[in-house]
N, C-alpha and C positions, 0 to 999 in steps of 0.2 A: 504494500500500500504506500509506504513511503516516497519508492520512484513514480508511483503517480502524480503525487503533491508536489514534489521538486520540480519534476518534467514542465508540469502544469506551470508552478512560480518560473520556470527559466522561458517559458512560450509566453508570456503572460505579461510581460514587464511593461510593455507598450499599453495595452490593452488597460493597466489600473492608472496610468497619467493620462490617459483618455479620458477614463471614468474617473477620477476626483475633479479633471474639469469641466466636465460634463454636470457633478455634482455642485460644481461653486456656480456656476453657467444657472442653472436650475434655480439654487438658490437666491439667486440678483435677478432672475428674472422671473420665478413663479412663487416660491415664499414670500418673498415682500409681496408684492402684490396681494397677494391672499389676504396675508395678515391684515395691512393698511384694510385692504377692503372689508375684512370683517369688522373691525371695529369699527370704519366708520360707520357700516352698514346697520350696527347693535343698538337699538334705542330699548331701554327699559329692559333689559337684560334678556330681549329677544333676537333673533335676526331676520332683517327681513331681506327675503332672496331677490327681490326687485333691486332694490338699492346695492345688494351685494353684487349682482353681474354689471350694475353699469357702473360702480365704482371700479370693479375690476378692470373692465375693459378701459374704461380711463386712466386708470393705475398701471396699465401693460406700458406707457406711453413712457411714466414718468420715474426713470429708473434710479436717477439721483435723487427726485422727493423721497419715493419708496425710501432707499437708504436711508436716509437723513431721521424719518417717520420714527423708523423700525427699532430704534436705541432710543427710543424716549418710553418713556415707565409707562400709559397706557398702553403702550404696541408690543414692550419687547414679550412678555408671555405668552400673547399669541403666535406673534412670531417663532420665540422658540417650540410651542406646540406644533406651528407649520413645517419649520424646518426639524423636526425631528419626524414628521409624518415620508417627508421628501427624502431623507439620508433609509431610513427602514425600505422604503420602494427600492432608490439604488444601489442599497445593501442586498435586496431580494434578487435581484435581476443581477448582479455579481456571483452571487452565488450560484443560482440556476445555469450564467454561465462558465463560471468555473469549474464544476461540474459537468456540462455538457464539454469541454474541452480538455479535459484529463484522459489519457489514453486509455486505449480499452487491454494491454499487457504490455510485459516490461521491455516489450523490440519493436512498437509502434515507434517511425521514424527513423528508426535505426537503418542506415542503408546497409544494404545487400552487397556481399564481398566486402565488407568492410573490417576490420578490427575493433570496433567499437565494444567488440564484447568483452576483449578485453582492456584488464587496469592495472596501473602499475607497473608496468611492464612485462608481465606474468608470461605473454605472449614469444617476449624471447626468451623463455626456456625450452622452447619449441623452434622458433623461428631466428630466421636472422636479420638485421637492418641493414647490412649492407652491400651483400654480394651474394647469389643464388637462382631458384627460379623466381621470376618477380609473382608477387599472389595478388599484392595489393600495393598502395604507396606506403616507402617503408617496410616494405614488409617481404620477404623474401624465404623462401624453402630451401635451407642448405643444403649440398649435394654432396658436402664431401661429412655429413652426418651420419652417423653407426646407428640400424635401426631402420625402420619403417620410412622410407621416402615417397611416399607413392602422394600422388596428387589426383585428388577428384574435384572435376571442373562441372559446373552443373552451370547449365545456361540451355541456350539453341544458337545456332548460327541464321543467320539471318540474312537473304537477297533481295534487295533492292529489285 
């Protein structure tokens, strides 16, 4: 399970500076708004949804008011109730896709003929790096090795 969650974190680096600004993005442009507009929308500790969508809509407009609004002591609670509504969404939607892009076992991506499987160099107690038959880059099948020399090539040949 663990090389999934690393694979995952090493595919994935671009994808969370996307989404945190995607998340501040959201927040200057659909939090405020919200907020500002519900309160002003709130008379008698009701809300009324008339006054909420065309606040709103006015409020899409005005993205420095918003700011300004949203740190004064009747906005910031709503505000932080809105913005904590907004961070859970793109906290949800992070997760369903980090999940949906964690590999399905431990050789997804791994290319074919490659030495990737091994580490550490574990590879040349077998092999050799600099003179033999070539297998891969770097990577070489001694010939003048005592033992088992034999090479299996698995492919097709292929005509144009």
């Amino acid at each position: 399970m663990n090389y999934k969650i690393k694979n995952t974190l090493k595919k994935s680096k671009m994808v969370f500076i996307v989404g945190i600004a995607i998340w501040i993005v959201l927040s200057i442009l659909l939090s405020a708004p919200i907020a500002v507009s519900i309160v002003d929308a709130t008379t008698n500790g009701q809300l009324n949804l008339n006054d909420f969508f065309d606040n709103f809509f006015m409020n899409i407009g005005n993205v420095g008011q918003n700011l300004s609004k949203v740190f004064q002591s009747n906005y910031i609670g709503t505000f932080g109730k809105t913005e904590g509504y907004v961070t859970i969404a793109v906290l949800i939607f992070f997760v369903i896709g980090f999940i949906k892009s964690m590999p399905k076992n431990e050789y997804t991506d791994i290319e074919h003929g490659s030495s990737d499987w091994a580490t550490g160099g574990e590879e040349y107690s077998v092999l050799s790096k600099k003179k033999g038959i070539l297998l891969a880059e770097n990577h070489y099948l001694p010939v003048d090795k005592r033992g088992n020399t034999n090479v299996l090539v698995v492919g097709r040949i292929r005509f144009w």
